[in-house]
C-alpha positions as CSV (number, residue, x, y, z in Angstrom):
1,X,28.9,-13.0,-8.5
2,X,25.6,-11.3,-7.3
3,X,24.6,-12.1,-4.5
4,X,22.0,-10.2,-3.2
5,X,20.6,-7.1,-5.1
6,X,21.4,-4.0,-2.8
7,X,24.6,-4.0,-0.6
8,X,25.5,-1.4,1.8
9,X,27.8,0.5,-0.5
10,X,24.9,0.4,-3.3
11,X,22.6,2.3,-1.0
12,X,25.5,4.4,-0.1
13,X,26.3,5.2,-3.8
14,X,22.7,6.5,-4.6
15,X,22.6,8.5,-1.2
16,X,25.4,10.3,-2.4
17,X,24.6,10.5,-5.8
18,X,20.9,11.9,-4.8
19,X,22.4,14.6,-2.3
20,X,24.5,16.0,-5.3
21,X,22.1,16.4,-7.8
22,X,19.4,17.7,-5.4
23,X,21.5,19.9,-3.0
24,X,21.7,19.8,0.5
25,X,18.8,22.2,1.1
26,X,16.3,20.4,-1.1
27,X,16.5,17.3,0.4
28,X,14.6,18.5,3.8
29,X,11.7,20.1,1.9
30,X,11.7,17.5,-0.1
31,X,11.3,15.3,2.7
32,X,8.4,17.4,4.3
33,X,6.6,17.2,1.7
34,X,6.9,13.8,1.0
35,X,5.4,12.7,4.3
36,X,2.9,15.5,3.8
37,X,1.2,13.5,1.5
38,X,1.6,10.2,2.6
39,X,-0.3,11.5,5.7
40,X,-2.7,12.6,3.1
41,X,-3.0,8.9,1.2
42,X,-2.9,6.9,4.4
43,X,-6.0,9.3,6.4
44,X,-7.8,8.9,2.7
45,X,-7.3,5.3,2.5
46,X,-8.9,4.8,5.9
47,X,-11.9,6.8,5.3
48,X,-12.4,5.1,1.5
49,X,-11.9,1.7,4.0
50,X,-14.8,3.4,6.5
51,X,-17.2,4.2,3.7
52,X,-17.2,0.5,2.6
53,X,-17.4,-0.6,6.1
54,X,-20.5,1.5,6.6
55,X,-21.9,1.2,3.7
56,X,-22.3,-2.7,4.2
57,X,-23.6,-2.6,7.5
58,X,-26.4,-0.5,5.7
59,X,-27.2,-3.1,3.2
């Protein structure tokens, strides 16, 4: 009966569903700001990965 967990028309279903209750002109702000800050997370998590790369060489 369930084969795998997501098909097609599943991701479909929620595209639709998300469009609707965000609206149309949401979405791309939305969007913006989303990879906004996962620019943010990813350049902080390489200089948290620097700082404990330097600070071992110190050691």
């Amino acid at each position: 009966m369930l084969r795998n967990g997501l098909e097609p028309w599943h991701l479909l279903i929620v595209a639709i569903v998300i469009i609707v209750l965000f609206g149309s002109k949401k979405l791309p702000e939305a969007a913006r700001g989303l990879g906004k800050s996962m620019r943010i997370l990813k350049s902080e998590a390489k200089a948290m990965k620097d700082d404990d790369s330097a600070g071992d060489t110190v050691r």
